[in-house]
C-alpha atoms as one frame of an Amber mdcrd trajectory, in Angstrom:
protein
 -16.146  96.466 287.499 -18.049  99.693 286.498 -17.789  99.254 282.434 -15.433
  97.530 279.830 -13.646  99.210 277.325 -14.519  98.361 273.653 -11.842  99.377
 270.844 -12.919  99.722 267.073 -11.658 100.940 263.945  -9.371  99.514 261.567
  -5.965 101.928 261.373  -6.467 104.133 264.780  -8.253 101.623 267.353 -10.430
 104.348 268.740 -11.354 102.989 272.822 -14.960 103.404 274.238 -15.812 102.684
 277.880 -19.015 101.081 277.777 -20.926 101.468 281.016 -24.300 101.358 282.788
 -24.860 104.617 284.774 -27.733 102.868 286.794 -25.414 100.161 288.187 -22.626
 100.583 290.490 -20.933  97.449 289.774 -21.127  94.878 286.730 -20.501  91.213
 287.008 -18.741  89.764 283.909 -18.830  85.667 283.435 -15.310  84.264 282.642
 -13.395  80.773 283.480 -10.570  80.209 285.523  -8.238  77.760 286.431  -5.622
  76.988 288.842  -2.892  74.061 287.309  -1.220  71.949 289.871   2.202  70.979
 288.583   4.076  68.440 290.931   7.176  70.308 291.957   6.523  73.142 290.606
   4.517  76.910 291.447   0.965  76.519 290.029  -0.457  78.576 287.234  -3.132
  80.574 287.293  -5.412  81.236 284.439  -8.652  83.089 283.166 -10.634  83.977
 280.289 -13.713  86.222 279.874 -16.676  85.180 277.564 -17.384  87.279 274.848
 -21.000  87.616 272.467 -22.251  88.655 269.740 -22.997  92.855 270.342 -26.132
  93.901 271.432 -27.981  96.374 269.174 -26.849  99.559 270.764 -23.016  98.194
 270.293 -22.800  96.539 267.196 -21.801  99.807 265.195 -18.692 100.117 267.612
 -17.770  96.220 267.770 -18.869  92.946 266.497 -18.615  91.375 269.856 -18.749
  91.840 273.512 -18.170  90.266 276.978 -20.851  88.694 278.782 -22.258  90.640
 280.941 -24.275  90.348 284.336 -26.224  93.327 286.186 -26.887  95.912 283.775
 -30.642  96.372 282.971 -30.520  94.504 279.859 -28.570  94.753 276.304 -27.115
  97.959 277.086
């Protein structure tokens, strides 16, 4: 993914794309799952981690995804 998208504010939830122009790509760390049910489709399921913001994003949000590949705390 090239950024993630950050939404603040308490009436009008104002997005910002959050982004690191020097990298193309950034890795995000998450779970997933797959659930094998006898007789049945199996579900698939996810969840990204989230943080506490770093410095430069703390005035927009309190927290943040983890985040691989950018050049440090944003």
């Amino acid at each position: 993914m090239k950024g993630f998208v950050i939404k603040s504010g308490r009436t009008v939830r104002q997005p910002y794309f959050i982004s690191d122009p020097a990298q193309e790509v950034i890795a995000f760390a998450g779970l997933w799952s797959v659930w094998e049910r006898p007789g049945a489709s199996p579900i698939i399921s996810c969840a990204l981690l989230s943080r506490e913001a770093a410095p430069s994003i703390a005035a927009i949000h309190h927290r943040m995804p983890v985040v691989g590949g950018m050049r440090s705390e944003i």
